[in-house]
C-alpha positions in Angstrom: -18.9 -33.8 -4.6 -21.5 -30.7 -4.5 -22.3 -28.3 -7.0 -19.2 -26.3 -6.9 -16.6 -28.1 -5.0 -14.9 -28.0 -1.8 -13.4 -24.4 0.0 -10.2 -27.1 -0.5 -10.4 -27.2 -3.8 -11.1 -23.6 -4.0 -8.2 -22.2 -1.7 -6.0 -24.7 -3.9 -6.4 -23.0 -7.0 -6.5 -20.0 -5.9 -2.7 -20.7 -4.4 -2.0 -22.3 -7.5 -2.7 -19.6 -10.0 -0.7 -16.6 -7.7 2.3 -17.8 -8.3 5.9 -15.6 -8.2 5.0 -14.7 -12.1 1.5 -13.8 -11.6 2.2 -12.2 -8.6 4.2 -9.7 -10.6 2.4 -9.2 -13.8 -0.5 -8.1 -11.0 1.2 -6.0 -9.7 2.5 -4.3 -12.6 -0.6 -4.2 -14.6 -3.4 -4.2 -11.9 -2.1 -3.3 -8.4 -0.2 -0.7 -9.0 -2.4 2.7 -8.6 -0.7 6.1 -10.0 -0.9 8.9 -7.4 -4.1 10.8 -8.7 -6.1 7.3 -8.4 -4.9 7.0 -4.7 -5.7 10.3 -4.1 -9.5 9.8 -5.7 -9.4 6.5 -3.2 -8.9 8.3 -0.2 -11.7 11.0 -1.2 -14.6 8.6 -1.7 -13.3 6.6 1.4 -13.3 10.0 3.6 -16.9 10.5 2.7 -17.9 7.3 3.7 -16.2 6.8 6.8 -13.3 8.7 9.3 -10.0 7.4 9.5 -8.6 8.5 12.3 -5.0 8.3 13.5 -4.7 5.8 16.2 -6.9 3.6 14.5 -5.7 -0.4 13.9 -6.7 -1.5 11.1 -6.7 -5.0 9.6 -6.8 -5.5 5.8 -8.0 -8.5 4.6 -7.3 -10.2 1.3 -4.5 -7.7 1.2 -2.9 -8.8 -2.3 0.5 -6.9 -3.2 -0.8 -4.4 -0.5 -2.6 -1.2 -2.8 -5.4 -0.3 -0.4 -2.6 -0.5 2.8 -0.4 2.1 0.5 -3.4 4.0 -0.1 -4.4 3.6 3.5 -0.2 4.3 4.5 -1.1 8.0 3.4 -3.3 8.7 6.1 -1.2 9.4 9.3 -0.7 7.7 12.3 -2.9 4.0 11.1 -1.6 0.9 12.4 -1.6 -1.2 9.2 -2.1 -5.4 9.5 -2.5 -7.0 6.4 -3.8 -10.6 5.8 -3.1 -12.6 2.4 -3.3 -16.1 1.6 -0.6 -16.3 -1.2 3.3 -16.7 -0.1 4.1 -14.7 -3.7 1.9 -11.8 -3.0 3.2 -11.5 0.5 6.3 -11.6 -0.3 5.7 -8.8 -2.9 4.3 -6.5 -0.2 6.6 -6.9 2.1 9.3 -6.0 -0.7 7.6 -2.2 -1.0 9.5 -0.2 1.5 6.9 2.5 1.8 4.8 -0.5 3.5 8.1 -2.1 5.9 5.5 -0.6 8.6 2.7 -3.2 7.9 2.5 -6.7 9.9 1.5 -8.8 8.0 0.2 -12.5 8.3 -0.4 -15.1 5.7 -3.6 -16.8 5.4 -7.4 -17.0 4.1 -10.4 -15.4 5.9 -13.5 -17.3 5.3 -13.5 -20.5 7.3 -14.0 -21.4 11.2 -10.0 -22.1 11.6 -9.3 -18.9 10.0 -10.6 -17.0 13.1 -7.6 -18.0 14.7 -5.3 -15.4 12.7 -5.8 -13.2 15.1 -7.4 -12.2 18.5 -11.2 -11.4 19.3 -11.4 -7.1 19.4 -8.0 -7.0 18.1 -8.9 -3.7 15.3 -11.1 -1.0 15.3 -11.6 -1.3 11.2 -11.3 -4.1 9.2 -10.9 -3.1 5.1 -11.0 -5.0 1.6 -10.7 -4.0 -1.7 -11.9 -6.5 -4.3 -11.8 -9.4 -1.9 -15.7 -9.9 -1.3 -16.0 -11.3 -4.9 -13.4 -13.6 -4.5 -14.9 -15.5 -1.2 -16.2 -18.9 -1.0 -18.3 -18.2 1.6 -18.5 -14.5 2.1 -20.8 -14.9 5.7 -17.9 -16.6 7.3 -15.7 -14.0 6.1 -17.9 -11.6 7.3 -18.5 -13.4 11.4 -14.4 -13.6 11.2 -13.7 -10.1 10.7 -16.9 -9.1 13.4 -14.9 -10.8 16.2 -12.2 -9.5 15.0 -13.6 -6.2 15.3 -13.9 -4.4 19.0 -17.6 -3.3 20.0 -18.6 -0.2 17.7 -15.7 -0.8 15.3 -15.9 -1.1 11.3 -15.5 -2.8 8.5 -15.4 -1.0 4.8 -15.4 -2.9 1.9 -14.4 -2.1 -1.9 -15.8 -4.0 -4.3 -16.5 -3.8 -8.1 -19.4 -4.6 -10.3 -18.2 -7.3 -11.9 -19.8 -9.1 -14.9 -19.6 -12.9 -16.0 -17.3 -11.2 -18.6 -15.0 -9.8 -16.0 -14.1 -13.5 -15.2 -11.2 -15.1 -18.2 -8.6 -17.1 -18.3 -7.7 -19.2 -16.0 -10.3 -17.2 -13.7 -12.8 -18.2 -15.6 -13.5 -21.5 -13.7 -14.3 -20.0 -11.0 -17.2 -17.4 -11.4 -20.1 -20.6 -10.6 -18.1 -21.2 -7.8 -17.5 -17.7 -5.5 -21.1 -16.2 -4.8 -20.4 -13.2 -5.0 -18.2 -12.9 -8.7 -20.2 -11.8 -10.8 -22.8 -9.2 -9.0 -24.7 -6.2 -10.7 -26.0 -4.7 -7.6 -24.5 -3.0 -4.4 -26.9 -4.8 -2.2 -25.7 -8.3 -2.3 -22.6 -7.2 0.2 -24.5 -5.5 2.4 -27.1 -8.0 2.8 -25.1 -10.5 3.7 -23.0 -7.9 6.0 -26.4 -7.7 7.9 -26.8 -11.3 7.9 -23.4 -11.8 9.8 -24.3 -9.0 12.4 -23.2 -5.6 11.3 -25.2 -2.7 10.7 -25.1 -1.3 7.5 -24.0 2.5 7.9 -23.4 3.4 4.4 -23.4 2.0 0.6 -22.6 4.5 -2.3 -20.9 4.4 -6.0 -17.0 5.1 -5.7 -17.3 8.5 -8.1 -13.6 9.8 -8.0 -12.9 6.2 -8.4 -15.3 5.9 -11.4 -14.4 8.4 -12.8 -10.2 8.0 -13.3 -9.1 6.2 -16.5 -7.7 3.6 -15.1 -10.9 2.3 -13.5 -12.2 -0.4 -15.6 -15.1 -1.8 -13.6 -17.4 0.2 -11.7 -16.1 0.3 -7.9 -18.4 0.8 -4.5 -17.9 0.8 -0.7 -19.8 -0.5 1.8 -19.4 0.8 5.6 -21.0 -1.2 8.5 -20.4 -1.3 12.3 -19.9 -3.8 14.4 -22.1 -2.5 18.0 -21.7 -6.2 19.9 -19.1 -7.9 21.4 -17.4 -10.6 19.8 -18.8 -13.9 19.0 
């Protein structure tokens, strides 16, 4: 056994703790954003990257499906949405506001993941609060780059998250996932550069930050994708 397990293990728990009552208190406590906070979502996204209709866009890590109703407010987006957990995608697909979204269950960071979908299937991949929660962000990262079509994006949301942050039954995994417990916004795109993007743009969420309801400092991260798939 290494020094923090298998990505088995990992993906095990993971499934284990999103069960159908979790699911829902997560929902109801942590997912659920009131309209101002959307609203202060989509205006640090739109200065840090164009969404334009048309667009397909592949959110990965997609939860209960916040950032695709946040993202479902910007018109004509073709919404996919990727998630591991049966619970939480069955709780998405119970929203009627997103019965537009396909959505596919299953993980992103692993060789076999790649096979969710096909190579220069989007033009943007998007997360929010998933990068934290990889157990090895730079496959993540090479998936959703052949994923992407040449010149397309990905833009990820992501907290900065102390050890603190991490309780419960969570708290088990924080010296597992490399990136759970960063203080800097360069860790993500680092490692963004080390699977092949170029970074385009890294900046403090400040509508975000700035709404009660945010807890944690939030950040996105926009980088392009100018190769073909690999």
């Amino acid at each position: 056994m290494n020094w923090r397990g298998t990505q088995a293990e990992s993906r095990g728990r993971y499934l284990a703790k999103f069960d159908a009552a979790e699911v829902e208190r997560y929902d109801a406590i942590v997912a659920r954003l009131a309209a101002e906070d959307q609203v202060a979502y989509l205006s640090d996204l739109g200065r840090a990257f164009e969404f334009r209709s048309g667009m397909r866009l592949l959110d990965v890590g997609a939860g209960s499906g916040t950032l695709c109703s946040i993202l479902a407010r910007v018109p004509g987006l073709s919404l996919t949405a990727l998630e591991p957990a049966p619970a939480m995608v069955e709780k998405l697909k119970s929203k009627p506001e997103l019965s537009a979204v396909t959505v596919v269950q299953g993980f992103c960071d692993a060789a076999e993941d790649r096979r969710h979908f096909e190579p220069a299937q989007f033009d943007v991949v998007v997360s929010r609060q998933l990068a934290n929660g990889l157990f090895d962000p730079i496959a993540g990262f090479r998936n959703w780059r052949h994923w992407l079509r040449p010149g397309g994006a990905v833009v990820v949301i992501d907290g900065l998250f102390g050890r603190d942050a991490w309780t419960g039954a969570w708290a088990e995994e924080v010296d597992v996932l490399p990136l759970a417990a960063t203080q800097s916004t360069a860790s993500i795109p680092y490692l963004l550069e080390v699977a092949g993007f170029r970074v385009e743009a890294v900046s403090l969420m400040d509508a975000v930050n700035r709404s009660p309801a945010t807890r944690t400092r939030r950040y996105v991260v926009v980088a392009s994708s100018d190769q073909a798939p690999r």
